[in-house]
C-alpha positions in Angstrom: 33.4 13.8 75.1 32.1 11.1 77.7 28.9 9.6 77.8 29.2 10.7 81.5 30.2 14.1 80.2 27.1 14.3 77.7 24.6 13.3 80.3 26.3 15.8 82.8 26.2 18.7 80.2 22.6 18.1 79.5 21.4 18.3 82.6 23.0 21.5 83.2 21.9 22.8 80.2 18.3 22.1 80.9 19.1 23.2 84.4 20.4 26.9 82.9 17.4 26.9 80.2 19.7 26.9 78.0 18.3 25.6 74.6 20.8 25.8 72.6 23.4 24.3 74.7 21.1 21.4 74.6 20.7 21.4 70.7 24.7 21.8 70.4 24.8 18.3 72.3 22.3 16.6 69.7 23.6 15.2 66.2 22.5 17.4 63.3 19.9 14.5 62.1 19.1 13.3 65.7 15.8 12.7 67.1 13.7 13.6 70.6 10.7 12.2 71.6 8.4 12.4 74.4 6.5 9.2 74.1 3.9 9.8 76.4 3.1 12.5 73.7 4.3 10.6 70.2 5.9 13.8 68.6 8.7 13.4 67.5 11.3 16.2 67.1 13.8 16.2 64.8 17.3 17.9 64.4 18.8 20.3 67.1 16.6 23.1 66.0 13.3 21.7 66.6 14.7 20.2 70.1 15.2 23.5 71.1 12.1 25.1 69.7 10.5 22.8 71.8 12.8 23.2 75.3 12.0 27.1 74.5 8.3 26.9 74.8 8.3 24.2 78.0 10.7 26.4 79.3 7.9 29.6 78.8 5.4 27.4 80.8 7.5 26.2 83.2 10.3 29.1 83.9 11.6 27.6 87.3 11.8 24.0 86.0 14.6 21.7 87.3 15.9 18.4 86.5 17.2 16.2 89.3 19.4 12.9 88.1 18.3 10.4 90.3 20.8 7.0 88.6 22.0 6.3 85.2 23.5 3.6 83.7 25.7 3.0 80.9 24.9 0.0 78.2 28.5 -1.5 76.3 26.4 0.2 72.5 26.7 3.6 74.2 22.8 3.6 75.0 21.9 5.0 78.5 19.5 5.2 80.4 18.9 8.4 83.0 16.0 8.4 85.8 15.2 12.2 86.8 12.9 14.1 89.2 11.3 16.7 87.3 10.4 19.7 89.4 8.5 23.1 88.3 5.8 25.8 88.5 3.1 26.5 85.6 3.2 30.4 84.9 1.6 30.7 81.1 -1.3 29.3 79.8 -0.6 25.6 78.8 -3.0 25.0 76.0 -6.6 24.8 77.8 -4.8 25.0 81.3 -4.4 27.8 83.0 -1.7 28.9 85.2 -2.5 28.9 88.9 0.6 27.8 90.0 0.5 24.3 89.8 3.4 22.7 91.2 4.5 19.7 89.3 6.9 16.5 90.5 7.2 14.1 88.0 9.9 11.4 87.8 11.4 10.4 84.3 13.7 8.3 82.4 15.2 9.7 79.6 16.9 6.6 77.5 19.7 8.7 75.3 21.9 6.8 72.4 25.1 8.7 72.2 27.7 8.0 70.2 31.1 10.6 69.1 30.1 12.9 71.9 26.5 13.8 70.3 23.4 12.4 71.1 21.8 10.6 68.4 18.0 10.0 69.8 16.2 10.5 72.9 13.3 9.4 74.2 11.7 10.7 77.5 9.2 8.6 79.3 7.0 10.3 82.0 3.2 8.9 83.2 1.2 11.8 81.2 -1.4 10.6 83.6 -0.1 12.0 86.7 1.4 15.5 84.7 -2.2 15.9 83.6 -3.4 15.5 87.4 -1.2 18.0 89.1 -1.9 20.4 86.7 -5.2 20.2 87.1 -5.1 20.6 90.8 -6.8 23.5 92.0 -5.6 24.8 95.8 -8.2 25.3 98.0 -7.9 28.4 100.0 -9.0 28.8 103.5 -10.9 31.9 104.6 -9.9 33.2 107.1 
């Protein structure tokens, strides 16, 4: 398969919340990582342990590919709009509906169709901050 064709099927698969279609594109010894985090996951299994429970918090998310771009070692490099709705308790957060629009660039090293590592970089900062939010209701 394509790089274009793995980065296409990812997004879809995150898209459908579809876990293990996004393990079955990962290498049996690759790696993920959410760096603004630093925990690494490792093997397909553990990626989509991990997809499972954001996709419990966040049941409507949805990933928007804004550019990508291709490098000659089969690295790329994928900006995103992250859109999405906290409905479960998120550690000490609790869900009140906090609508969350965070842009991304996952950097992916693919190589024979599979990815091989990933590493997602969002600004923790600002994810922190809309979930937080609390909306003010008017009386009326």
């Amino acid at each position: 398969m394509s790089i274009d064709g793995v980065i296409a099927r990812l997004y879809l698969a995150y898209n459908a919340h579809d876990a293990a279609a996004v393990a079955a594109l990962y290498a049996p010894d690759a790696t993920h990582e959410d760096i603004a985090q630093g925990k690494p996951k490792h093997g397909p299994d553990e990626i989509a342990a991990g997809l499972g429970r954001f996709f419990s918090w966040f049941p409507d998310a949805h990933w928007a590919p804004q550019h990508h771009a291709i490098g000659a070692s089969g690295v790329a490099a994928v900006s995103y709009l992250l859109t999405a709705t906290l409905k479960r308790q998120f550690g000490p957060i609790a869900p009140r509906d906090q609508a969350v629009s965070l842009r991304g660039v996952h950097m992916l090293q693919i190589r024979d169709g599979l990815i091989r590592r990933s590493e997602d970089y969002w600004d923790a900062a600002t994810f922190q901050r809309q979930l937080n939010h609390v909306h003010e209701r008017r009386a009326e």
